[in-house]
PyMOL Python script that loads the backbone (N, CA, C, O; Angstrom):
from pymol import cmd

cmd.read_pdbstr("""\
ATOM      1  N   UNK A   1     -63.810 -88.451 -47.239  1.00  0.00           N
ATOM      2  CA  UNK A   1     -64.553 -89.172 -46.224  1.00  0.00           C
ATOM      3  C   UNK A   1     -64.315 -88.564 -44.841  1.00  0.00           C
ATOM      4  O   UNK A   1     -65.296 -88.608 -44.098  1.00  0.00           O
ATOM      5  N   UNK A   2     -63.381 -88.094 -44.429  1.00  0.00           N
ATOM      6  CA  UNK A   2     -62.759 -87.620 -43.417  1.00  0.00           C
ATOM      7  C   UNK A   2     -63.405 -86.150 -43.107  1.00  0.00           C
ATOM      8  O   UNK A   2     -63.303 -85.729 -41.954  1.00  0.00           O
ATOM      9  N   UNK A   3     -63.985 -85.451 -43.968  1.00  0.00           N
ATOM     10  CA  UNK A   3     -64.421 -84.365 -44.049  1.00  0.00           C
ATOM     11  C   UNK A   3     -65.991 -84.887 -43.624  1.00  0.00           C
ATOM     12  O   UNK A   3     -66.557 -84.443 -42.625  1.00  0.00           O
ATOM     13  N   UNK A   4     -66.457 -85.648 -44.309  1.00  0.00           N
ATOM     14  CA  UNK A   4     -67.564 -86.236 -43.593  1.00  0.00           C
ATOM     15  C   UNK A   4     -68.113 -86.455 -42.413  1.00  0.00           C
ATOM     16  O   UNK A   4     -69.233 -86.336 -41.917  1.00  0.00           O
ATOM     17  N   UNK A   5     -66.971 -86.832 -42.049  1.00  0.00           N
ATOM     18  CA  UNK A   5     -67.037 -87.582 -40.869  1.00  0.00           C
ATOM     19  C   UNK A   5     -67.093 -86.139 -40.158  1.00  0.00           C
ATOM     20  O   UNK A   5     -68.099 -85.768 -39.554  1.00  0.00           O
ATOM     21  N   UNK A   6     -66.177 -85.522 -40.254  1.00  0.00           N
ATOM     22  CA  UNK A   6     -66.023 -84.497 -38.894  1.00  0.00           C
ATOM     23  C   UNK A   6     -67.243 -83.247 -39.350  1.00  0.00           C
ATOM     24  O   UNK A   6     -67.568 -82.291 -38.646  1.00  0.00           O
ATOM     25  N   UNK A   7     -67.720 -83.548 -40.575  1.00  0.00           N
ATOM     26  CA  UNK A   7     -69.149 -82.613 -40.411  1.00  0.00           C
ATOM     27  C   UNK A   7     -69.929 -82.866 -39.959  1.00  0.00           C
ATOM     28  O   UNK A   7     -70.582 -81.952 -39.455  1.00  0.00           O
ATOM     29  N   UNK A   8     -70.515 -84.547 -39.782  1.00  0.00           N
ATOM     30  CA  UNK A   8     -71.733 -84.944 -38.899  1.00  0.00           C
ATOM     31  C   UNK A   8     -71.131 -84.801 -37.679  1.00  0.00           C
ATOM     32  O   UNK A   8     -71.890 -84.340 -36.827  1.00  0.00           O
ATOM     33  N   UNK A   9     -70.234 -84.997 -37.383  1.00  0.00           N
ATOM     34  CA  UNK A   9     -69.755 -84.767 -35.715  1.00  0.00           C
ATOM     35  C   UNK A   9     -70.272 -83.159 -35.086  1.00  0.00           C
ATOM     36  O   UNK A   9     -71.035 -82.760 -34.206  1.00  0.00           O
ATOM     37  N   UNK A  10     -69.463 -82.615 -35.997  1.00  0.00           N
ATOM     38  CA  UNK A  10     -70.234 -80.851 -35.301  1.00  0.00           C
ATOM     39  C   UNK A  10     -71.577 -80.724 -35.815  1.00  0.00           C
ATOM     40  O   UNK A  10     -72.349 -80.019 -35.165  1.00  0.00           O
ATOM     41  N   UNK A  11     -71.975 -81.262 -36.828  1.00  0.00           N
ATOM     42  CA  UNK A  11     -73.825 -80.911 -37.312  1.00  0.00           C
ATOM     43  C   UNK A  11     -74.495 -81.534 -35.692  1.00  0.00           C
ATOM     44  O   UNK A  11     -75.178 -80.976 -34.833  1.00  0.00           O
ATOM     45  N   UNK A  12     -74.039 -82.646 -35.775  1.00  0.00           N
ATOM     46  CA  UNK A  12     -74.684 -83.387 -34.544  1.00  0.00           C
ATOM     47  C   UNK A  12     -74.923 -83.040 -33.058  1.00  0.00           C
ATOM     48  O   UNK A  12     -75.895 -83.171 -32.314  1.00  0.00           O
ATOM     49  N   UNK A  13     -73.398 -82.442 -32.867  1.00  0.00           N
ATOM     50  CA  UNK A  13     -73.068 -81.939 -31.774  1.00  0.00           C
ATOM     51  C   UNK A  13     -74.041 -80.456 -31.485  1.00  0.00           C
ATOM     52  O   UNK A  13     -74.889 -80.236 -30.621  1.00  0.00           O
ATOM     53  N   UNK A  14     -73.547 -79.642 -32.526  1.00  0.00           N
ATOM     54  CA  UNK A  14     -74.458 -78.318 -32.607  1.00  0.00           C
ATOM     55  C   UNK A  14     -76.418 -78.367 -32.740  1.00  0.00           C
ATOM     56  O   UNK A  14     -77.265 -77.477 -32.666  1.00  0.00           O
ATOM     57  N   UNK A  15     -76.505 -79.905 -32.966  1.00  0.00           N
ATOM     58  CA  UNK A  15     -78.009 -79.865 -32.809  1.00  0.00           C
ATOM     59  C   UNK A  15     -78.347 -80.227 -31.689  1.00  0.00           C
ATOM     60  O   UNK A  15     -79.237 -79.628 -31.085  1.00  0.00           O
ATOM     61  N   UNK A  16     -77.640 -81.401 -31.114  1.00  0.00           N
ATOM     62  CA  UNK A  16     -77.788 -81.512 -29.521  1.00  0.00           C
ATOM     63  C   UNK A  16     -77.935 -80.498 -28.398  1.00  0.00           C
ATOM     64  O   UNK A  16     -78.678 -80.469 -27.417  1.00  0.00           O
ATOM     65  N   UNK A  17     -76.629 -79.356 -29.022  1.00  0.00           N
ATOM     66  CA  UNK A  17     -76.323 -78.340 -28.054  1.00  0.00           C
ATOM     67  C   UNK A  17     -77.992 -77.291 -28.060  1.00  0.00           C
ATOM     68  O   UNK A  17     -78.620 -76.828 -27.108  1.00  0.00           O
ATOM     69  N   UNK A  18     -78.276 -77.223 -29.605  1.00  0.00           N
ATOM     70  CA  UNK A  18     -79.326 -76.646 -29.701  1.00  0.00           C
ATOM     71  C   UNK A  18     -80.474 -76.814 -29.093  1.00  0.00           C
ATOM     72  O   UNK A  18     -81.135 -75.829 -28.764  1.00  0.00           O
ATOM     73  N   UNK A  19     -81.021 -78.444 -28.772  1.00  0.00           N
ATOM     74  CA  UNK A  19     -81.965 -78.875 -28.337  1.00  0.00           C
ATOM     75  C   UNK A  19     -81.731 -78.556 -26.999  1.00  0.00           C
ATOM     76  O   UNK A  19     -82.625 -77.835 -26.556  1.00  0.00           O
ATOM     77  N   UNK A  20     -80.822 -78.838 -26.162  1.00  0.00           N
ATOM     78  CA  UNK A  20     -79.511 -78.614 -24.919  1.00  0.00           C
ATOM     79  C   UNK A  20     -80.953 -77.198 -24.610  1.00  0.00           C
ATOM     80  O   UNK A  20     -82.105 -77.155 -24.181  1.00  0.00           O
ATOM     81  N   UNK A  21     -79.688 -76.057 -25.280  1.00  0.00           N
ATOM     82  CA  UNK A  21     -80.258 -74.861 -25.246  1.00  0.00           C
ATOM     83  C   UNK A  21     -81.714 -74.253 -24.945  1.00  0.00           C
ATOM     84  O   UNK A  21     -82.085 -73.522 -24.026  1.00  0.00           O
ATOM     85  N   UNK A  22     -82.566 -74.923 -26.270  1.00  0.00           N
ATOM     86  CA  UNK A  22     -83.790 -74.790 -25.926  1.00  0.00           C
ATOM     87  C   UNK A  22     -84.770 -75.448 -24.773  1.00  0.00           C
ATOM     88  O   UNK A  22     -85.737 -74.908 -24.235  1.00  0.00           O
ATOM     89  N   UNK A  23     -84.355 -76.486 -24.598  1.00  0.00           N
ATOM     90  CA  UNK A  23     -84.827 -76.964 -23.088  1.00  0.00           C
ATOM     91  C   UNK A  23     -84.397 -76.233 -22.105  1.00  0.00           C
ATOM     92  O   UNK A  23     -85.275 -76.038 -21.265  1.00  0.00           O
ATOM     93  N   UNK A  24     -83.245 -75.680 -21.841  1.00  0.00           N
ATOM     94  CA  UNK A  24     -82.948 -75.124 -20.505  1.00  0.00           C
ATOM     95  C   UNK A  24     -83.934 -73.465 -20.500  1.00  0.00           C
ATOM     96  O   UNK A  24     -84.530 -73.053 -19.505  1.00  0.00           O
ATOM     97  N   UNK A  25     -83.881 -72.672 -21.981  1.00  0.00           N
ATOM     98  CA  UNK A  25     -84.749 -71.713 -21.940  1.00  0.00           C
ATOM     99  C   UNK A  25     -86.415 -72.076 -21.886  1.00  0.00           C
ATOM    100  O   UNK A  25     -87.115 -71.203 -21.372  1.00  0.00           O
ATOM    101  N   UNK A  26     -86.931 -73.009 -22.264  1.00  0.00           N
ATOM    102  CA  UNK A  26     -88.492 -73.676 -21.965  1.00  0.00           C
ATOM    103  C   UNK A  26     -88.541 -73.759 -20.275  1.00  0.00           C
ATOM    104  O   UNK A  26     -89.417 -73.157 -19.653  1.00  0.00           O
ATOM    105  N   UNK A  27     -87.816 -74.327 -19.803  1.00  0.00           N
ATOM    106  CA  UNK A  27     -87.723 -74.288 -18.123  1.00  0.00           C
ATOM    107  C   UNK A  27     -87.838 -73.164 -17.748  1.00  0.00           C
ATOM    108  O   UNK A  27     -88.993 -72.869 -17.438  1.00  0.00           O
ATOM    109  N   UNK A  28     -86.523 -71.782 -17.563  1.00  0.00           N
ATOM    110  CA  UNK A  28     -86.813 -71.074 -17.601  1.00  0.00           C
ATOM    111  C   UNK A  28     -87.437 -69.431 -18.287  1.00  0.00           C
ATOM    112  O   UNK A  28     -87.033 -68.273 -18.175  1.00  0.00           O
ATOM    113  N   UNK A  29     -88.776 -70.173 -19.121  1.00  0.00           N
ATOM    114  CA  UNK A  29     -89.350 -69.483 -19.493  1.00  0.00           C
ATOM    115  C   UNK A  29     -88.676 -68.332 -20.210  1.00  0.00           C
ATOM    116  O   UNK A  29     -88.945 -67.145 -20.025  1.00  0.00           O
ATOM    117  N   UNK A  30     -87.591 -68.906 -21.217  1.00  0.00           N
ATOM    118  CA  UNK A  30     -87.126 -67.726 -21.457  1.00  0.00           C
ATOM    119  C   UNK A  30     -87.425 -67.510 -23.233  1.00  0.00           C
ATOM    120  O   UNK A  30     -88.308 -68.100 -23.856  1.00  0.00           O
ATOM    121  N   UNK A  31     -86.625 -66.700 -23.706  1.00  0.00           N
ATOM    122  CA  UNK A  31     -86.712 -66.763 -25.517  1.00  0.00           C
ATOM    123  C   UNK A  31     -86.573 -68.280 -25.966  1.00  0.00           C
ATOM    124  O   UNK A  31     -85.719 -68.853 -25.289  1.00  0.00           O
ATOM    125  N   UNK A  32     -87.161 -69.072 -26.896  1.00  0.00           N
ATOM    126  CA  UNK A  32     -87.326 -70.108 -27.145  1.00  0.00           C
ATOM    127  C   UNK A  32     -86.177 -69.704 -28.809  1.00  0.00           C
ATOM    128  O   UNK A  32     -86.133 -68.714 -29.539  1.00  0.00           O
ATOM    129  N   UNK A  33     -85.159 -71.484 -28.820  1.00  0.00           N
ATOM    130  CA  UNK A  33     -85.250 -71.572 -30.304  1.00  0.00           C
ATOM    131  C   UNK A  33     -86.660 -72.168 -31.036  1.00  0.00           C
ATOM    132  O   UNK A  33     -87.637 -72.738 -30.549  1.00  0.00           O
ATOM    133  N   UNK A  34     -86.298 -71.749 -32.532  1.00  0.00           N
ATOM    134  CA  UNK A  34     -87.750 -71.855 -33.249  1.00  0.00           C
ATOM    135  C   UNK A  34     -87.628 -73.550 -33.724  1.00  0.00           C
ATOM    136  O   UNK A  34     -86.582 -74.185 -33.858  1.00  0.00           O
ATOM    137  N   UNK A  35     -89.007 -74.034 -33.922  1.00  0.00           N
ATOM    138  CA  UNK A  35     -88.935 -75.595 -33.896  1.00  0.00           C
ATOM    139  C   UNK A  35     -87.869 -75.783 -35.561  1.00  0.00           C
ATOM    140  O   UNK A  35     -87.010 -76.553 -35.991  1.00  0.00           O
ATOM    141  N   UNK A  36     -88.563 -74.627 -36.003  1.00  0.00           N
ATOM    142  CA  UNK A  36     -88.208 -74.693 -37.701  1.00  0.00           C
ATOM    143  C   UNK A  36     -86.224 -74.294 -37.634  1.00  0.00           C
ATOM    144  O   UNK A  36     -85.548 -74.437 -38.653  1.00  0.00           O
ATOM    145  N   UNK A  37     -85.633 -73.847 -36.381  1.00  0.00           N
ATOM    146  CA  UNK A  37     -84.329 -74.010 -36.785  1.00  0.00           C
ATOM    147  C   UNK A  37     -83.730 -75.745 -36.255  1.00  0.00           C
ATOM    148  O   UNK A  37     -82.823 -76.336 -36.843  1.00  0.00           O
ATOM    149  N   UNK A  38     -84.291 -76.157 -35.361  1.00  0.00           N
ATOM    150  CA  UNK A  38     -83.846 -76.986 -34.698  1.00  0.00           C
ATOM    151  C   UNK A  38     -83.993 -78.391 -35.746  1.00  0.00           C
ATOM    152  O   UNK A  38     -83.246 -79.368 -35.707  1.00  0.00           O
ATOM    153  N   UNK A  39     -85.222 -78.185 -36.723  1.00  0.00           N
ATOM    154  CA  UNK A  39     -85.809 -79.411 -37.424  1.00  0.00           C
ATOM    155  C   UNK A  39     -84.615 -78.939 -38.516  1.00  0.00           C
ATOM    156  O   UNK A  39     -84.129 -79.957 -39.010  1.00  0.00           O
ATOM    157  N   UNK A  40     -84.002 -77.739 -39.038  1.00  0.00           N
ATOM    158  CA  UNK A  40     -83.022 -77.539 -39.743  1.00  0.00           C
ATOM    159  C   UNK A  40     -81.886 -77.952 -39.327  1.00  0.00           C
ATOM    160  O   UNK A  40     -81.187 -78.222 -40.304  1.00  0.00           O
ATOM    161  N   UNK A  41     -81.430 -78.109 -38.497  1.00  0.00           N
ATOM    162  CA  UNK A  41     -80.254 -78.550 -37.931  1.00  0.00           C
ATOM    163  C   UNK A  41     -80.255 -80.278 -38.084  1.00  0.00           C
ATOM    164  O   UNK A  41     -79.251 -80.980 -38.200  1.00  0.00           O
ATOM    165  N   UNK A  42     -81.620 -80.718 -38.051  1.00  0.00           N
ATOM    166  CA  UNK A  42     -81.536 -82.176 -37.915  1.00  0.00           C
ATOM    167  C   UNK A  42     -82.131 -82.554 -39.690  1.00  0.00           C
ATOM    168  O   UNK A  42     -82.387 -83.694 -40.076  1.00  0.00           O
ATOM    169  N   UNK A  43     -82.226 -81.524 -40.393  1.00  0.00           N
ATOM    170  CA  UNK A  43     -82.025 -81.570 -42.103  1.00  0.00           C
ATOM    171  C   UNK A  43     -80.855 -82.040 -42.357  1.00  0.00           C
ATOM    172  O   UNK A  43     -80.681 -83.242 -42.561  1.00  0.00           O
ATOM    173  N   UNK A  44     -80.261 -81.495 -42.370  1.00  0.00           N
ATOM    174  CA  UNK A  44     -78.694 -80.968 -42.759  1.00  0.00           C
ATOM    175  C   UNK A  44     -77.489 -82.055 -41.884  1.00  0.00           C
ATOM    176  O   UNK A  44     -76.285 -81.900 -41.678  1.00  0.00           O
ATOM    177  N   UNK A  45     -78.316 -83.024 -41.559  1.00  0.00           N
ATOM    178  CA  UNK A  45     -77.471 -84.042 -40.662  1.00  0.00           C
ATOM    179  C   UNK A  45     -77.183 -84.235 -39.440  1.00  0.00           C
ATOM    180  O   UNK A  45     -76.481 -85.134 -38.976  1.00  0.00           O
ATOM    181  N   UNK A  46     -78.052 -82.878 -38.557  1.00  0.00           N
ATOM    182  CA  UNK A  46     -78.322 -83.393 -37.278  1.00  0.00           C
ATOM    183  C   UNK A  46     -78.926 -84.408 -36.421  1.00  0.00           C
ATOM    184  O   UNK A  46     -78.941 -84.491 -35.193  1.00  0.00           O
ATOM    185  N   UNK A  47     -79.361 -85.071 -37.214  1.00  0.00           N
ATOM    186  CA  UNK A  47     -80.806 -85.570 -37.019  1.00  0.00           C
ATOM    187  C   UNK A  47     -80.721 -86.841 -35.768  1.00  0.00           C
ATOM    188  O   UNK A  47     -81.681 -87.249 -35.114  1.00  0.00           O
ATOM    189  N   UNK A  48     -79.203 -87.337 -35.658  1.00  0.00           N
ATOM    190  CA  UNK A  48     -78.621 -88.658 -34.620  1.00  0.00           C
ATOM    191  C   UNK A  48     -78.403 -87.329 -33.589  1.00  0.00           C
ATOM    192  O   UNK A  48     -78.956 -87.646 -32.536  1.00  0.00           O
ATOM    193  N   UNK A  49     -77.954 -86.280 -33.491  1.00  0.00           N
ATOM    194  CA  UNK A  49     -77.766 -85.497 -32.000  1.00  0.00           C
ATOM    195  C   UNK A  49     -79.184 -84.785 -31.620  1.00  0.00           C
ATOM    196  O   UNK A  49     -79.357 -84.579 -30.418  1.00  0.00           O
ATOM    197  N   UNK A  50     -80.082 -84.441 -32.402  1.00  0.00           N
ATOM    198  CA  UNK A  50     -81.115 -84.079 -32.159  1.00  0.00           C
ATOM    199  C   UNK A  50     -82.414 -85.578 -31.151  1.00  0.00           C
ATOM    200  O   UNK A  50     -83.261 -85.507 -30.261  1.00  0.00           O
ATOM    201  N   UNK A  51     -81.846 -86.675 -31.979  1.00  0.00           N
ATOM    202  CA  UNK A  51     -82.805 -87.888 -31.791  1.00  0.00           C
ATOM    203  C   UNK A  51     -82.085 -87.808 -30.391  1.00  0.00           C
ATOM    204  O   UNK A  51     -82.980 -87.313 -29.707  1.00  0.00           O
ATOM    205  N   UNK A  52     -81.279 -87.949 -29.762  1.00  0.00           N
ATOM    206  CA  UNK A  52     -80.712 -87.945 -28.573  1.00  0.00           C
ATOM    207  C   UNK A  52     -80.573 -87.367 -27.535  1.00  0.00           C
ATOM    208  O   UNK A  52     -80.295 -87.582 -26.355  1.00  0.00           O
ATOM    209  N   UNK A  53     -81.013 -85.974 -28.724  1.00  0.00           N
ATOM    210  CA  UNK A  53     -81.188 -85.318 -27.015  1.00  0.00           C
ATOM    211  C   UNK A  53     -82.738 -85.217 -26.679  1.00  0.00           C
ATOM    212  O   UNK A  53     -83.236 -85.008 -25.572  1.00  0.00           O
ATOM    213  N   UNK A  54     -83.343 -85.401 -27.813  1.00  0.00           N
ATOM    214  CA  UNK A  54     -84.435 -85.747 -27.244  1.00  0.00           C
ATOM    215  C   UNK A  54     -85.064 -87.000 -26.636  1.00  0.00           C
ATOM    216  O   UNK A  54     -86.184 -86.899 -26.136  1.00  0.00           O
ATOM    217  N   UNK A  55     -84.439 -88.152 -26.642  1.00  0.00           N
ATOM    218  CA  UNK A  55     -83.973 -89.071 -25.292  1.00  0.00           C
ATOM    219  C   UNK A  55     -83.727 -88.751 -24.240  1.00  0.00           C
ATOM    220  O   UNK A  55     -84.504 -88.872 -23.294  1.00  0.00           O
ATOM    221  N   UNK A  56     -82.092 -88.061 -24.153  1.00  0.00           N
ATOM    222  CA  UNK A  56     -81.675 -87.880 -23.184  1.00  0.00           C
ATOM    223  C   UNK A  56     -82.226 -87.007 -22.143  1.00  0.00           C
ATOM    224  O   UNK A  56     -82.176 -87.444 -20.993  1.00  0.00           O
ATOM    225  N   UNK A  57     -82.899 -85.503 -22.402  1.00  0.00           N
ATOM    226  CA  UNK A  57     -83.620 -84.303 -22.149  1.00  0.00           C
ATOM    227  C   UNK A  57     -84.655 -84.181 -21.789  1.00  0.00           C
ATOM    228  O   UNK A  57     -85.037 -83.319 -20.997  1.00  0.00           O
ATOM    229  N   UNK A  58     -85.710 -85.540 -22.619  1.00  0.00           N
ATOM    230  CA  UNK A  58     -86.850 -85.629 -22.675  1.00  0.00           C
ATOM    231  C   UNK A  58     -87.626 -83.967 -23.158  1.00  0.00           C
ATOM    232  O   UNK A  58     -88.276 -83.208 -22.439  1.00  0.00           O
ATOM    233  N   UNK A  59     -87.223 -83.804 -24.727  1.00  0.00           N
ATOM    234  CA  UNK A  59     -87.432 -82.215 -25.193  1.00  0.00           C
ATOM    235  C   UNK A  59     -87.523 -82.836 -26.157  1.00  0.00           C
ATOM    236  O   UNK A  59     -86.752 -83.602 -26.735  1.00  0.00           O
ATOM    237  N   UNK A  60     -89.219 -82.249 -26.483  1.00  0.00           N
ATOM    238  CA  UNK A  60     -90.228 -82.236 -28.069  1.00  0.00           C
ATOM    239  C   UNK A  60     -90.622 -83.862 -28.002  1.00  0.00           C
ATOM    240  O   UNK A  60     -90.958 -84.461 -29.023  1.00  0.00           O
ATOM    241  N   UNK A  61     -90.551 -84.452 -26.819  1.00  0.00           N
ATOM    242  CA  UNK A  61     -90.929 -86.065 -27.021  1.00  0.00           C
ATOM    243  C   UNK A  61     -92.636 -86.198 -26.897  1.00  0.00           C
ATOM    244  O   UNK A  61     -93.262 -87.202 -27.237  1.00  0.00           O
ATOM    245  N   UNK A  62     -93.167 -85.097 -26.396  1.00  0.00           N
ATOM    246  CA  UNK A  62     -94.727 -84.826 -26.684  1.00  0.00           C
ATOM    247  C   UNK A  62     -95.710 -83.965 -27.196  1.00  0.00           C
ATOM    248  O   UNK A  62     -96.812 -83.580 -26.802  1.00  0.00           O
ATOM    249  N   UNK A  63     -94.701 -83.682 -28.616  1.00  0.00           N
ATOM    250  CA  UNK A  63     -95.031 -82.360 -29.370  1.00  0.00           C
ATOM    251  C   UNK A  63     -95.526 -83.332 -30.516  1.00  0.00           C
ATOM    252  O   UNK A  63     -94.610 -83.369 -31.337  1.00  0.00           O
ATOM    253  N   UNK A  64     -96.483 -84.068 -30.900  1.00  0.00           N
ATOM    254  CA  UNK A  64     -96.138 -85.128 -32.026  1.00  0.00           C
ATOM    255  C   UNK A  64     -96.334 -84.076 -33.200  1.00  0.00           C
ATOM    256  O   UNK A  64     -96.231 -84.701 -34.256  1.00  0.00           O
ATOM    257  N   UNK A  65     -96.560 -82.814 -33.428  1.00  0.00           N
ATOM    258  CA  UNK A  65     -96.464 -82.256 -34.925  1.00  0.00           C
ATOM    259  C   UNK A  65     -95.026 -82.142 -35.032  1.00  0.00           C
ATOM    260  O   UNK A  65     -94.648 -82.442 -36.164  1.00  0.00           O
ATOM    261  N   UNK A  66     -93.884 -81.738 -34.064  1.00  0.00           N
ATOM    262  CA  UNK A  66     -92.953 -81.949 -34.100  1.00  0.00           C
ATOM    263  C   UNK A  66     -91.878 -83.389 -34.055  1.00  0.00           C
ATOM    264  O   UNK A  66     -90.649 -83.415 -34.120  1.00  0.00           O
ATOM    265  N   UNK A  67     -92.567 -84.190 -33.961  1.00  0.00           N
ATOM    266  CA  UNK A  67     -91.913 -85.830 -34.089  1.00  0.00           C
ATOM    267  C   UNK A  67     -92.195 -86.271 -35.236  1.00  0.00           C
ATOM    268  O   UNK A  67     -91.328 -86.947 -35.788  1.00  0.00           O
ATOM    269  N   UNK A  68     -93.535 -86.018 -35.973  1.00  0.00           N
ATOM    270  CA  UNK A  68     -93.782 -86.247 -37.533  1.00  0.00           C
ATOM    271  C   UNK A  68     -92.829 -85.442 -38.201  1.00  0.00           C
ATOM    272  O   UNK A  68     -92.186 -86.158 -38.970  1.00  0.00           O
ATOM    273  N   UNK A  69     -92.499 -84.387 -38.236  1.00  0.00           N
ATOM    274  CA  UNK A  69     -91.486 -83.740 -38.802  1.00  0.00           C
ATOM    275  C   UNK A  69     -89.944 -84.378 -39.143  1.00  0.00           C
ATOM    276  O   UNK A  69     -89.392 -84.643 -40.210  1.00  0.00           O
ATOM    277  N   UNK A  70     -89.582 -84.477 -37.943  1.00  0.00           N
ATOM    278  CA  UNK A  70     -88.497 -85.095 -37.217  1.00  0.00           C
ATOM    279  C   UNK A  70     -88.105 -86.286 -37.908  1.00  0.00           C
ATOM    280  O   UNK A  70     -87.029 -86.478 -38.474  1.00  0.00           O
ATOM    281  N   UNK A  71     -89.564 -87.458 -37.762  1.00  0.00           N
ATOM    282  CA  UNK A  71     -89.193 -88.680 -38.501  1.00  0.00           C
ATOM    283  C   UNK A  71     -88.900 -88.574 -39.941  1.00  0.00           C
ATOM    284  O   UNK A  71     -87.921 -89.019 -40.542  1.00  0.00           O
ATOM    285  N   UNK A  72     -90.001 -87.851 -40.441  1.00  0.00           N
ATOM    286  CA  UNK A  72     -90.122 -87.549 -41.757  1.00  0.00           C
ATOM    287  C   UNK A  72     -88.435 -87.035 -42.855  1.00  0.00           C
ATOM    288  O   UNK A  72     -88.009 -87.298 -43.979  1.00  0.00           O
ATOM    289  N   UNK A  73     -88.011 -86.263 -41.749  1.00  0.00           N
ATOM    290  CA  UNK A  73     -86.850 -86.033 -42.017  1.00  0.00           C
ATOM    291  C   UNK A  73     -85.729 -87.162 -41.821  1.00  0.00           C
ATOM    292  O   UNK A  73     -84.874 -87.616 -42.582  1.00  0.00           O
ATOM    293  N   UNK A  74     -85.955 -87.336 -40.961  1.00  0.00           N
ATOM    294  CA  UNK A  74     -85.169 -89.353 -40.802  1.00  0.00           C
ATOM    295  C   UNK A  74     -85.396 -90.218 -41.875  1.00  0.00           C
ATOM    296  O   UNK A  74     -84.400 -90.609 -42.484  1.00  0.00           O
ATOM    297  N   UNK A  75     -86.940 -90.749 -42.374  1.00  0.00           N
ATOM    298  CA  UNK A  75     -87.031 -91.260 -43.295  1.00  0.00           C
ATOM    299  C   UNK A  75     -85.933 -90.812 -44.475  1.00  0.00           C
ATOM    300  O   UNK A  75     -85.043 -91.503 -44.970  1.00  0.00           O
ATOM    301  N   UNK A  76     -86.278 -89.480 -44.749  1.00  0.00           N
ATOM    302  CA  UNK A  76     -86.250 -88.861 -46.060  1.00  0.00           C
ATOM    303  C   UNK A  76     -84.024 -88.930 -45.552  1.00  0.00           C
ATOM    304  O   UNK A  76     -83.219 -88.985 -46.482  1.00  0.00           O
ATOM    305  N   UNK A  77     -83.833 -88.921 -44.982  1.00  0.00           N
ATOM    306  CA  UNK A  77     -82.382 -89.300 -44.787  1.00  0.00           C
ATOM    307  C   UNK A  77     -81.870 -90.922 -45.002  1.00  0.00           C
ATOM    308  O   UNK A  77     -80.878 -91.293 -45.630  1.00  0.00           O
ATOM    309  N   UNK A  78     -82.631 -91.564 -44.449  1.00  0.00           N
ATOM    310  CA  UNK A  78     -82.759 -92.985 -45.080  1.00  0.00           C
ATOM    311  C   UNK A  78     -82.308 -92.839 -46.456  1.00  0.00           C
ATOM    312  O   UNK A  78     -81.182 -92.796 -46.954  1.00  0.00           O
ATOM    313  N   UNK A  79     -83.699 -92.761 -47.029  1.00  0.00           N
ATOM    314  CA  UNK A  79     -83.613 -93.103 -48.472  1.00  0.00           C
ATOM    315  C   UNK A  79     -82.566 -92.543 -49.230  1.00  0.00           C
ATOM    316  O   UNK A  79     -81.886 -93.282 -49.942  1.00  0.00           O
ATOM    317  N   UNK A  80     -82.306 -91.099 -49.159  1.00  0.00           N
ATOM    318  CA  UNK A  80     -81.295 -90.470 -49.265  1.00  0.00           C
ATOM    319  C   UNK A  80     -79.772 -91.675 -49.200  1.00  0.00           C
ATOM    320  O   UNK A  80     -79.359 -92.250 -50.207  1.00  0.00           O
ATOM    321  N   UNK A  81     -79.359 -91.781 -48.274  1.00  0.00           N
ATOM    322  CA  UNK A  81     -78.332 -92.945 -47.940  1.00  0.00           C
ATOM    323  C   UNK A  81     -78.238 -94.201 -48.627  1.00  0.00           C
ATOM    324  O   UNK A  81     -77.180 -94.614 -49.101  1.00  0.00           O
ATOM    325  N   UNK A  82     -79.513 -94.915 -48.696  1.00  0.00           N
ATOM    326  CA  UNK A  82     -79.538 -95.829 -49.617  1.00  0.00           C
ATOM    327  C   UNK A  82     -79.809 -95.690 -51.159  1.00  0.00           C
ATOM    328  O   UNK A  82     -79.776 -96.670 -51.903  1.00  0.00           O
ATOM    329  N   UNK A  83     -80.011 -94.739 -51.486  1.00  0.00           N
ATOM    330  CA  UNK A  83     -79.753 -94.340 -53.315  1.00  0.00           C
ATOM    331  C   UNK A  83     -78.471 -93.891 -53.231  1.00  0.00           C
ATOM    332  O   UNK A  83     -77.793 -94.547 -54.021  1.00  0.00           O
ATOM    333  N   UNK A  84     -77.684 -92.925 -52.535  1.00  0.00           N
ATOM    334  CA  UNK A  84     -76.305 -92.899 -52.992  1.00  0.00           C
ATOM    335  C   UNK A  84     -75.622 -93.978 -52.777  1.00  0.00           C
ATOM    336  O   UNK A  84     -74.724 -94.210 -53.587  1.00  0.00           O
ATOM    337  N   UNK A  85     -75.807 -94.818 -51.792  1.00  0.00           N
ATOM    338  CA  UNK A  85     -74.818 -96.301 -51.468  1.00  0.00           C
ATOM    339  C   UNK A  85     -74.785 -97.687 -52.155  1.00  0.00           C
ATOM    340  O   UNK A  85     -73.863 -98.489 -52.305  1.00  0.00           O
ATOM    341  N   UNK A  86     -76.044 -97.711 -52.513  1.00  0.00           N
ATOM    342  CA  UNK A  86     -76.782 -98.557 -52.985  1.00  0.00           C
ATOM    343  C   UNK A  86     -75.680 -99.094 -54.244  1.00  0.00           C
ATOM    344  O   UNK A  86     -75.512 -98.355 -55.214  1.00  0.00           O
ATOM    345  N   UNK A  87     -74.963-100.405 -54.156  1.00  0.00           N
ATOM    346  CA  UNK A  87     -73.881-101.383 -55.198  1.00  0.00           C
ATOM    347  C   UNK A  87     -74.432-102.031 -55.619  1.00  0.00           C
ATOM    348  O   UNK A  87     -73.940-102.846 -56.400  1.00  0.00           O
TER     349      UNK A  87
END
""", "prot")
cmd.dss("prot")
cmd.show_as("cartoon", "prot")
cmd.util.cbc("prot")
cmd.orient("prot")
């Protein structure tokens, strides 16, 4: 469990930083990350540091092909959670 724990912490962290990242290069117009690594990062359990920084950042909050994605992957983490937990 403990291993758990401290993997969503850096998945999370490293997707935030990512989103972080790519907003400051969109400003200045620089090399962009790709939507398809960032929506990977929030696969794989980023998906609470990604949702946040796109709160916090206001980055991809008016991209909606990229928010369908996003949720979709949320959903599909849902369900995920509740079939393994599910007593």
């Amino acid at each position: 469990m403990k291993f758990l724990i401290a993997y969503l912490i850096i998945i999370n962290y490293l997707a935030f930083s990512m989103f972080a990242y790519d907003k400051e290069k969109a400003i200045k117009n620089g090399r962009r990350v790709a939507e398809k690594n960032l929506l990977t990062l929030c696969f794989f359990g980023g998906s609470l540091g990604g949702w946040i920084a796109m709160k916090k950042l206001r980055h991809k909050i008016s991209k909606d092909s990229f928010k369908v994605k996003f949720f979709a992957i949320v959903a599909i983490q849902i369900a995920v959670f509740f079939i393994l937990f599910k007593r």
